[in-house]
C-alpha positions in Angstrom: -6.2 15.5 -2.0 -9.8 14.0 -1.0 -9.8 12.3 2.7 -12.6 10.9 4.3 -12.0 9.4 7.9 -13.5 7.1 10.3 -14.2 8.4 13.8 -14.5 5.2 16.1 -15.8 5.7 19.7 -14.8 5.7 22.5 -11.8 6.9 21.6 -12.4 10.5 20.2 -8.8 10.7 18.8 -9.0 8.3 16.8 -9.9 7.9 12.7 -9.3 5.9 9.4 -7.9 7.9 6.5 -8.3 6.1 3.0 -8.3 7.1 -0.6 -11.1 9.4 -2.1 -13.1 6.3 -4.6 -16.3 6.8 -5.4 -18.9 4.2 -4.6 -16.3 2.2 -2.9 -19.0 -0.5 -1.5 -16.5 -3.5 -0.8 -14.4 -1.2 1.4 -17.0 -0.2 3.0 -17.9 -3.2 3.7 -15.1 -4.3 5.0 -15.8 -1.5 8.0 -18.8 -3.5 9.3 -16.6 -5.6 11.0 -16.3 -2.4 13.2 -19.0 0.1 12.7 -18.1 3.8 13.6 -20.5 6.6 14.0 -19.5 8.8 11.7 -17.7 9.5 8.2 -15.8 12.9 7.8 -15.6 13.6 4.1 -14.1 16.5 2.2 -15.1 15.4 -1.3 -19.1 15.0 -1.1 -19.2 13.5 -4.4 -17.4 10.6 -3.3 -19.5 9.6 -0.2 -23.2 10.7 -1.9 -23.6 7.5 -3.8 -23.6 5.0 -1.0 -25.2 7.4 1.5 -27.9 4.4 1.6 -25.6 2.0 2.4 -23.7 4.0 5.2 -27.0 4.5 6.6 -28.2 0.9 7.0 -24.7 0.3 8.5 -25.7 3.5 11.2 -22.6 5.2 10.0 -23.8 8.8 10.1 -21.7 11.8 7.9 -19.8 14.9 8.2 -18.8 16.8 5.7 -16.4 19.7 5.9 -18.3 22.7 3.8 -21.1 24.2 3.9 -24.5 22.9 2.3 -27.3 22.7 1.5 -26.9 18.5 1.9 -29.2 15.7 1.9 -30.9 15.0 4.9 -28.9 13.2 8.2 -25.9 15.0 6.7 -24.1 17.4 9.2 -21.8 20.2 8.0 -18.9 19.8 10.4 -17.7 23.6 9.0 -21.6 24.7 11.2 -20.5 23.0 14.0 -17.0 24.5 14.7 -18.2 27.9 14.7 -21.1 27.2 17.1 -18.0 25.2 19.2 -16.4 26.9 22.3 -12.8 28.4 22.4 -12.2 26.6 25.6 -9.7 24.0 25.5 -10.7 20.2 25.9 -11.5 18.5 29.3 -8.0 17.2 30.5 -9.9 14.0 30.3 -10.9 13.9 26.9 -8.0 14.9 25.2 -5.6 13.2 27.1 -5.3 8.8 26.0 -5.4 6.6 29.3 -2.3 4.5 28.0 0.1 5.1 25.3 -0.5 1.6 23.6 -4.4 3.2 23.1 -5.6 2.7 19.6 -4.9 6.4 18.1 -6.2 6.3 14.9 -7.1 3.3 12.4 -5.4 3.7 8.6 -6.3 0.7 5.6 -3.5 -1.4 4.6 -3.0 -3.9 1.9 -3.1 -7.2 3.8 -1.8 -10.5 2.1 -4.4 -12.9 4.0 -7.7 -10.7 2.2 -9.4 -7.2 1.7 -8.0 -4.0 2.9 -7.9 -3.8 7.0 -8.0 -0.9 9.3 -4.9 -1.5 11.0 -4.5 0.0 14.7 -2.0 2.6 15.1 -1.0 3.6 18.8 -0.5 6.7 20.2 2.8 5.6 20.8 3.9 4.7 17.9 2.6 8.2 15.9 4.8 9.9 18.8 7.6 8.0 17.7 6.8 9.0 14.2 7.9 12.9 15.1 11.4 11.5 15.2 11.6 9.7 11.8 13.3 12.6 10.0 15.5 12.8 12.7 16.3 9.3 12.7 17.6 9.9 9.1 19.6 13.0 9.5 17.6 15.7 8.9 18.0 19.2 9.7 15.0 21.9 11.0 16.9 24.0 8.3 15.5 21.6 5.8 12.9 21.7 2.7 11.1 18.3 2.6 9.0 17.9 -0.6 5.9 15.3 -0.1 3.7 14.1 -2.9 2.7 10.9 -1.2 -0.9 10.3 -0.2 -1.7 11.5 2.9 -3.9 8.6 3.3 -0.8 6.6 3.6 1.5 6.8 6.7 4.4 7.3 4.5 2.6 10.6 3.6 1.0 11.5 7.2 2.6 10.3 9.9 6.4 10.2 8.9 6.0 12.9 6.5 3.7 15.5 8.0 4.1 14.4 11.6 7.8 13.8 11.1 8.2 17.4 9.7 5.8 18.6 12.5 8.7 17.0 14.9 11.9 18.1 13.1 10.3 21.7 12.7 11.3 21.8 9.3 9.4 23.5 6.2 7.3 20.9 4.1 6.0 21.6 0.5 3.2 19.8 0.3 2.2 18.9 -3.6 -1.1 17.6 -4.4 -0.1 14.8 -7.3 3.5 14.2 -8.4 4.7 15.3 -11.8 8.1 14.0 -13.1 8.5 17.1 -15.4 7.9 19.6 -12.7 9.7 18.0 -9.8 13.1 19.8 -10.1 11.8 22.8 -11.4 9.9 22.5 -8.1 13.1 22.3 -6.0 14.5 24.6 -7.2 11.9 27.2 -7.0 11.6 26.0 -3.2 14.8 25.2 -2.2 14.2 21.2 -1.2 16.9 19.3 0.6 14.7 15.9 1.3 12.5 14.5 -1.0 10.5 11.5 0.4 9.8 8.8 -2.3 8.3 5.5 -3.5 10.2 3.6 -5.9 8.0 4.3 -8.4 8.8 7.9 -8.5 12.4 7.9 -8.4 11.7 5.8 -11.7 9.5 8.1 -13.4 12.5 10.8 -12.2 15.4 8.6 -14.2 12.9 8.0 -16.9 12.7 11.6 -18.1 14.9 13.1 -20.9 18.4 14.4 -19.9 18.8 18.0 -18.9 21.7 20.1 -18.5 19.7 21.5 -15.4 19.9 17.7 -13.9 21.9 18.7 -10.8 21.1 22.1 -10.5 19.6 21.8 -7.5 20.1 21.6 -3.5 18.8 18.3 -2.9 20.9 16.3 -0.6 18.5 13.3 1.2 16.0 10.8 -0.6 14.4 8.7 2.0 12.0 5.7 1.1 11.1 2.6 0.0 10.8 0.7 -3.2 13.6 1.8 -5.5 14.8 -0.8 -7.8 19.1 -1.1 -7.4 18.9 0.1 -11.4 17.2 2.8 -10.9 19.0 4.1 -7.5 22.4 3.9 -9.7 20.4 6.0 -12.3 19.0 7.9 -10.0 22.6 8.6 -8.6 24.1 8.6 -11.9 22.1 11.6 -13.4 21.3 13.8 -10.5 24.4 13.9 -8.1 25.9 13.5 -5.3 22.4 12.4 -3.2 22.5 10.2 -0.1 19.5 7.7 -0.7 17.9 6.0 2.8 16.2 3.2 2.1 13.6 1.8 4.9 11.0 -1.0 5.2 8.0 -1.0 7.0 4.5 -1.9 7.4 1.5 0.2 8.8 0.3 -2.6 11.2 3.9 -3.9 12.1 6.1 -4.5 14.5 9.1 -4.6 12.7 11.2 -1.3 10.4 14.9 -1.4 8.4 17.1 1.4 7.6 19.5 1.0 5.1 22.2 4.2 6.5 24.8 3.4 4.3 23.7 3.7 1.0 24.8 0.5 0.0 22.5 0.1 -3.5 19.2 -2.6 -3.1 19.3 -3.2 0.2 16.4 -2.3 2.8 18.5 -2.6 6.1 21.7 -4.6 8.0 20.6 -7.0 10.0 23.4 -7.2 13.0 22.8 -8.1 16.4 22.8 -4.4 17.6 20.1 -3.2 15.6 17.9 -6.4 16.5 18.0 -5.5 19.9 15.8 -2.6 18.8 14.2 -4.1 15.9 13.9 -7.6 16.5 13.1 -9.9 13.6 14.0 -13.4 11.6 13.6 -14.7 8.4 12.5 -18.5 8.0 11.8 -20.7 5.0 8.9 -20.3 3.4 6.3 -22.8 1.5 5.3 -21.3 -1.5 2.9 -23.9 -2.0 1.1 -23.9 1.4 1.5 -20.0 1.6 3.4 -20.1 5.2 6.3 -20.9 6.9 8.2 -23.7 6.5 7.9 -26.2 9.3 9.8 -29.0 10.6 9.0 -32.8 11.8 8.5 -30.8 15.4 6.3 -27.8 14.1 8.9 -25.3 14.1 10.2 -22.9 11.4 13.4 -22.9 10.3 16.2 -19.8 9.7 17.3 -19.7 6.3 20.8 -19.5 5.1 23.0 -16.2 3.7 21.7 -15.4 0.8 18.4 -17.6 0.9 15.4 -15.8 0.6 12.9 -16.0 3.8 10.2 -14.8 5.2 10.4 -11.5 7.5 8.8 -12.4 10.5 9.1 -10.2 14.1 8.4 -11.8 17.7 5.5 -10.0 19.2 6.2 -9.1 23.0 5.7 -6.3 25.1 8.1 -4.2 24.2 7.4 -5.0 20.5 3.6 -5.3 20.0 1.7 -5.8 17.0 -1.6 -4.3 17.8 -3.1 -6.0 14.9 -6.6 -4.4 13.2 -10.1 -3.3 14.1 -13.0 -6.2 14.1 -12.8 -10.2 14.9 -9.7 -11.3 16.8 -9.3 -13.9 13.4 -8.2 -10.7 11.2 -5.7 -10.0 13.7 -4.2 -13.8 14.5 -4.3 -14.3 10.6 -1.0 -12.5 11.3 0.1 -14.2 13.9 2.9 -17.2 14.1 2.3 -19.7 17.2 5.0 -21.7 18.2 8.1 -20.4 15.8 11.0 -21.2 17.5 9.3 -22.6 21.1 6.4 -23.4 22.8 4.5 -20.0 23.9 6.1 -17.7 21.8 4.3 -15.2 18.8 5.5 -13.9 15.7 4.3 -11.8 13.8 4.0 -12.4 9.8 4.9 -9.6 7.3 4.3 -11.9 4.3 7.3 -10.7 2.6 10.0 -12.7 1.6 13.8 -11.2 2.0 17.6 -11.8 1.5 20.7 -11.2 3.9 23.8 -11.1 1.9 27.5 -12.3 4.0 28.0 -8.6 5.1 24.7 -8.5 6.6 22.7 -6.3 4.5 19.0 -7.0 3.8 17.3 -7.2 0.6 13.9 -7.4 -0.4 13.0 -10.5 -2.2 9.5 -10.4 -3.2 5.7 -10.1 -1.8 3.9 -13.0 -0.6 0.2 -13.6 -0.4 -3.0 -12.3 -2.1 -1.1 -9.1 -2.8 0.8 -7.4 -5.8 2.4 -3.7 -6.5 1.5 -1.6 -9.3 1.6 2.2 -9.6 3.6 2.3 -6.4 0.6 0.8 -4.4 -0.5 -2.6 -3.4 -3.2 -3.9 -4.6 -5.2 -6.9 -2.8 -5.9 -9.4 -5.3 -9.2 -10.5 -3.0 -10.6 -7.0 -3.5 -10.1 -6.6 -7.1 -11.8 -10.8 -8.0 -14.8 -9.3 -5.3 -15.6 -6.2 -7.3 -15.2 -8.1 -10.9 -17.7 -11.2 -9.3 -20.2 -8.2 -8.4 -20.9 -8.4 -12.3 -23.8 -11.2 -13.1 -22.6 -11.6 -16.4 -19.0 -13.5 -14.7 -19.7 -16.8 -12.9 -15.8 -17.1 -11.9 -13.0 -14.8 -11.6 -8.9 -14.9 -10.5 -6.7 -12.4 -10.1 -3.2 -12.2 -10.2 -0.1 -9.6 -11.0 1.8 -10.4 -13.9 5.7 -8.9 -15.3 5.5 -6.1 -17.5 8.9 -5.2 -19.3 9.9 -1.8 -18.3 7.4 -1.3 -15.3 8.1 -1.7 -11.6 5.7 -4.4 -10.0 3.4 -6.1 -11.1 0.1 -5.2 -13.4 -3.2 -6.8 -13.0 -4.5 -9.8 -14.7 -7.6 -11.3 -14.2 -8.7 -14.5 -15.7 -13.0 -14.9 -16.4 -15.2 -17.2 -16.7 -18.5 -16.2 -18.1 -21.8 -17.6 -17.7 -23.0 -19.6 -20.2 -25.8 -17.0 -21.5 -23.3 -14.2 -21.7 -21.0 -12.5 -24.1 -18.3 -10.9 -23.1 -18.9 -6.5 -22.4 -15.4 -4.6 -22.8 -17.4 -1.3 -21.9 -19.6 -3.0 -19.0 -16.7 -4.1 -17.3 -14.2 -1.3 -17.6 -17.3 0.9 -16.1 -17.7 -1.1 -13.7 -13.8 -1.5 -12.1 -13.7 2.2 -12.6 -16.7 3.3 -10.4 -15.4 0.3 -7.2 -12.0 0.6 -7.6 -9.1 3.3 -7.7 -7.2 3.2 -11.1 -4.0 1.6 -9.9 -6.4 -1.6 -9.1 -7.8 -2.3 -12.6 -6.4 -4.9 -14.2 -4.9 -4.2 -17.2 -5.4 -7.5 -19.0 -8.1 -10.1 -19.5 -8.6 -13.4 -19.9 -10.9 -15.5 -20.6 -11.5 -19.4 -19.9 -14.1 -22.0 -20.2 -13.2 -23.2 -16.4 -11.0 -22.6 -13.8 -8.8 -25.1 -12.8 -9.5 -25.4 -8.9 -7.7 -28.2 -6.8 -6.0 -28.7 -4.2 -3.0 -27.5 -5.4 -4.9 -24.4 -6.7 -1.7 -22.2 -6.0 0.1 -24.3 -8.4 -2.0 -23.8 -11.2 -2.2 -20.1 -10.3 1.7 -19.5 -10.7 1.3 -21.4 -14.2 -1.4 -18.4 -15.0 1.0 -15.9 -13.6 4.3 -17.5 -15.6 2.2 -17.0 -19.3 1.5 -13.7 -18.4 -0.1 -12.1 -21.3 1.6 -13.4 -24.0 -0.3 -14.1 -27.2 2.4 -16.5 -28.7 1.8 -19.1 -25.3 -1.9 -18.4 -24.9 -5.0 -19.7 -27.0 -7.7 -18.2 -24.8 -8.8 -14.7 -25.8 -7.0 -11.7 -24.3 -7.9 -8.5 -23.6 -6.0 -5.1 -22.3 -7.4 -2.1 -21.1 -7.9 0.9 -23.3 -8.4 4.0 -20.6 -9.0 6.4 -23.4 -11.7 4.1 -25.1 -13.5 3.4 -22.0 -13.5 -0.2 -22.1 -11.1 -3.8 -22.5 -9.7 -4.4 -26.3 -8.7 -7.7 -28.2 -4.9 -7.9 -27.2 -3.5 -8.7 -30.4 0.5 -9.5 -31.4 1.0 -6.6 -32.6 -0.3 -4.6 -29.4 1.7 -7.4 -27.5 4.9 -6.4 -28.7 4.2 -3.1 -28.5 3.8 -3.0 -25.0 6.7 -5.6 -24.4 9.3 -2.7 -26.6 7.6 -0.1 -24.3 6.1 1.7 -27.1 2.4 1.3 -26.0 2.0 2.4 -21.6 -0.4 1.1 -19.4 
């Protein structure tokens, strides 16, 4: 799995993982915001294309292997074997305070592009107990297919595995067809998921062999209630933990009962550990609903609000890397009372009479497809990079069978050009990771921009891709072709019977 990492001074312990992309110039971009010195990359390949761009930002790279490489690279593989045995000064190896940035990792953000959110040493201590927290054993087999780019897949899998003392089988890319036969072969006990995966799981023909096997924990997040009964259903007699959590924040649920759909309980107990209230939000404005005095208001049982956390000592949000504004973009002022801070996880949930919490749906500039979030503000970036587009929207839309939402995008083209099905798909495919490119077009003569710009979005996002409600011309991606096809009736109905995949 290809990892390249930021190393940002002073701090020698700390770094940014994010996905191996080629030629990912808006994310790098994003990084000048905070320059670091230098880039550790495993996969060359990935990092030589925009070797001119690292180097007008002074970001210098590393790369583990030996070369020959272009000038101003440094083989980091040379370098550790002219390095001593001796063990670090105390000094540098040691953090001054526990609340010390440890290392930055990208998030999806609802409020833009893709931020290095700060991770404390503290909390990637804590993250040696999350198996623990759980109910795991050292005697256990975790199986992890998650990106390691992703806490999910470093710190509360590896690092939680590191602190349980367990055995981890670590697999590269997950396969549906060769998951059991996997734990079986192994012996799992835990297998740590995204609901995305526990789908393509229930989605594969029946077997005989279906609960021949010793797993006994699934702990995630993301599984749909249909497919947790299926899940259940088919393959046993499995207790399922569902969590919720966010890289950058300051607030986690854990659902220990197995009660199907729900994320966490929400008593008074487990607030005195993990604080945290849900308000009425404005769908409109894109916040928090606010009263005649400026202050939010807690919804109802069984109303859908937003999850927001207060931000105090003993519960900070240590925000991301560059301007302050990235950082207070998640920040509530004045919630409840004068003085106090919240902080805003831009998702919207449901508590039900007993107490249990549900999630309701994602907020923001942000949709889920492939079991990833995908910033809409990244994806309208890259397509506006083409000259040939003189306005672009992006939005997720429903796809019948699928988890999430798919990519949509809705162009304008300027008035000397025609539209390039090949051009474009080249170009999403070199700037963005697959799971970002939108699987449908659009086309329009303008966008409608007002003030109540949202509003006109949702109407985008509520005709979908549906030929039968749409006059404009629509495309859909064809992967194998290389390029974005006429997205006719017949293809529409194909995909909506789940007979053509995207």
């Amino acid at each position: 799995m290809g990892q390249e990492a930021l190393w940002s001074p002073p701090s020698c312990s700390s770094f940014l993982p994010h996905p191996n992309n080629p030629a990912r110039e808006a994310r790098l971009r994003s990084k000048e915001a905070h320059p670091a010195s230098p880039i550790f990359a495993e996969l060359f390949g990935a990092v030589e294309p925009i070797l001119p761009s690292l180097k007008e930002m002074g970001v210098g790279v590393w790369v583990m292997g030996k070369g020959p490489y272009p000038p101003g690279v440094i083989s980091l593989e040379d370098l550790l074997e002219e390095a001593s045995d001796e063990p670090l000064p105390y000094e540098l190896s040691t953090p001054r305070h526990l609340m010390d940035t440890c290392l930055y990792i990208f998030t999806s953000g609802t409020t833009g592009l893709p931020k290095a959110a700060r991770v404390s040493h503290l909390k990637t201590i804590l993250a040696l107990g999350f198996y623990k927290l759980v109910g795991a054993r050292s005697s256990d087999v975790i199986y992890l297919t998650l990106p390691l780019y992703h806490m999910a897949g470093s710190l509360l899998g590896i690092l939680g595995t590191f602190g349980l003392g367990a055995t981890c089988v670590l697999k590269k890319k997950f396969s549906a067809s060769q998951f059991w036969p996997d734990c079986r072969t192994h012996g799992v006990t835990i297998f740590q998921y995204i609901g995305e995966l526990c789908r393509y799981l229930v989605n594969q023909p029946q077997s005989p062999d279906d609960r021949e096997h010793s797993l006994r924990l699934a702990v995630g997040s993301g599984m749909r209630p249909d497919v947790w009964r299926e899940f259940l259903r088919r393959f046993g007699n499995i207790k399922v933990v569902e969590t919720y959590g966010m890289t950058e924040g300051n607030v986690t649920l854990f659902n220990y009962t197995g009660t199907v759909g729900a994320v966490g309980r929400g008593s008074w107990i487990y607030k005195c550990f993990s604080p945290f209230e849900l308000v009425r939000f404005d769908a409109v404005q894109g916040g928090p609903l606010r009263d005649e005095a400026g202050r939010c208001q807690r919804v109802d049982i069984g109303e859908p609000g937003l999850l927001i956390s207060p931000v105090t000592f003993r519960n900070p949000f240590l925000g991301y890397a560059g301007g302050r504004e990235l950082t207070e973009a998640k920040m509530l002022h004045g919630v409840f009372s004068d003085g106090d801070v919240y902080f805003n996880s831009g998702d919207l949930m449901v508590q039900d009479a007993k107490g249990f919490i549900s999630f309701w749906d994602r907020t923001g500039d942000t949709y889920r497809w492939k079991g990833e979030n995908v910033a809409t503000t990244e994806v309208g970036e890259t397509l506006s990079m083409l000259d040939s587009l003189r306005e672009v929207t992006v939005y997720g839309v429903s796809v019948p069978g699928y988890d999430g939402r798919a990519g949509m995008a809705t162009l304008v083209l300027q008035p000397d050009a025609n539209f390039d099905g090949p051009q474009i798909y080249q170009h999403v495919a070199e700037l963005l990771p697959p799971y970002a490119w939108p699987r449908f077009l659009r086309l329009q003569e303008q966008l409608e921009m007002t003030e109540t710009f949202k509003q006109k979005r949702f109407r985008l996002v509520e005709e979908g891709f549906d030929p039968r409600r749409i006059s404009d011309p629509l495309y859909v991606l064809d992967i194998g072709a290389r390029t974005y096809v006429p997205l006719t009736l017949d293809a529409w109905t194909k995909i909506a019977a789940g007979e053509l995949r995207l």
